[in-house]
N, C-alpha and C positions, 0 to 999 in steps of 0.2 A: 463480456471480456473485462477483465481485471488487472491494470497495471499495476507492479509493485516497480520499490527500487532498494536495491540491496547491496551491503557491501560481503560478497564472497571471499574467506580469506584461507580454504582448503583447497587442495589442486584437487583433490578427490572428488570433491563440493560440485567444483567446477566441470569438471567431467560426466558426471551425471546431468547438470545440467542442459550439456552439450547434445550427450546421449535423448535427453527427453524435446532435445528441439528438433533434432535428425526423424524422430516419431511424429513430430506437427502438435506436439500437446502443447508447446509452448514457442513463441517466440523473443528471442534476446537483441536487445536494442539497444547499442551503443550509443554512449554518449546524450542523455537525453539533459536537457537543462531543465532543473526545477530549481524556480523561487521562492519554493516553500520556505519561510522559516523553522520547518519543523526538522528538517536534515542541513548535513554540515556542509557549508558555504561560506560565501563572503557575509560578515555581519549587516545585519540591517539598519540605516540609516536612523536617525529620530523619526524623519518623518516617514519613511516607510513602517517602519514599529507603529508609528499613531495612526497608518492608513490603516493595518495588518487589525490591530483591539477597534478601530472602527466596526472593520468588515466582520469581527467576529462578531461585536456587540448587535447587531442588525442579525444577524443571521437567526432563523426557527430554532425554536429550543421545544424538547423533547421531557415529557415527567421521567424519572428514574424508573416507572414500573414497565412505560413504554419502551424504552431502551433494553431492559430484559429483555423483554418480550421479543424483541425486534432481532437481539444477540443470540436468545435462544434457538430463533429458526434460523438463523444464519449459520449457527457452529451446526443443528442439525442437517442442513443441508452439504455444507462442508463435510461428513462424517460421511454422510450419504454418497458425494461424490466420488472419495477418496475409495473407498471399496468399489465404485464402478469405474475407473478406470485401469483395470486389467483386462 
């Protein structure tokens, strides 16, 4: 399972996506809190900023050929999915 979070700004948009939760393909969840600084919210503190480049700076890092590699089966499975759910 894969949560996204989006801002929808067509009623059409939205309507389909109602239609495809009415089927069980997806589920829609109001009001969810992220802290992310990477979507729009309240700004981040100093020290939350220097918590946020901490946790990144520690975090596993990956060579660029791996990351291909990693994107390539992922959009290909993506591709895959997308024609089987009819």
């Amino acid at each position: 399972m894969q949560t996204l979070t989006i801002a929808i700004t067509n009623d059409s948009a939205i309507k389909t996506l109602h239609e495809l939760e009415e089927k069980h393909f997806i589920k829609i969840v109001s009001e969810v809190k992220n802290s992310s600084p990477a979507v729009p919210g309240d700004p981040l503190s100093i020290a939350e900023f220097q918590q946020w480049i901490k946790r990144a700076e520690e975090m596993p890092t990956v060579s660029l050929e791996e990351a291909k590699s990693i994107w390539s089966k992922k959009k290909k499975l993506l591709a895959d999915d997308r024609f089987s759910m009819t």
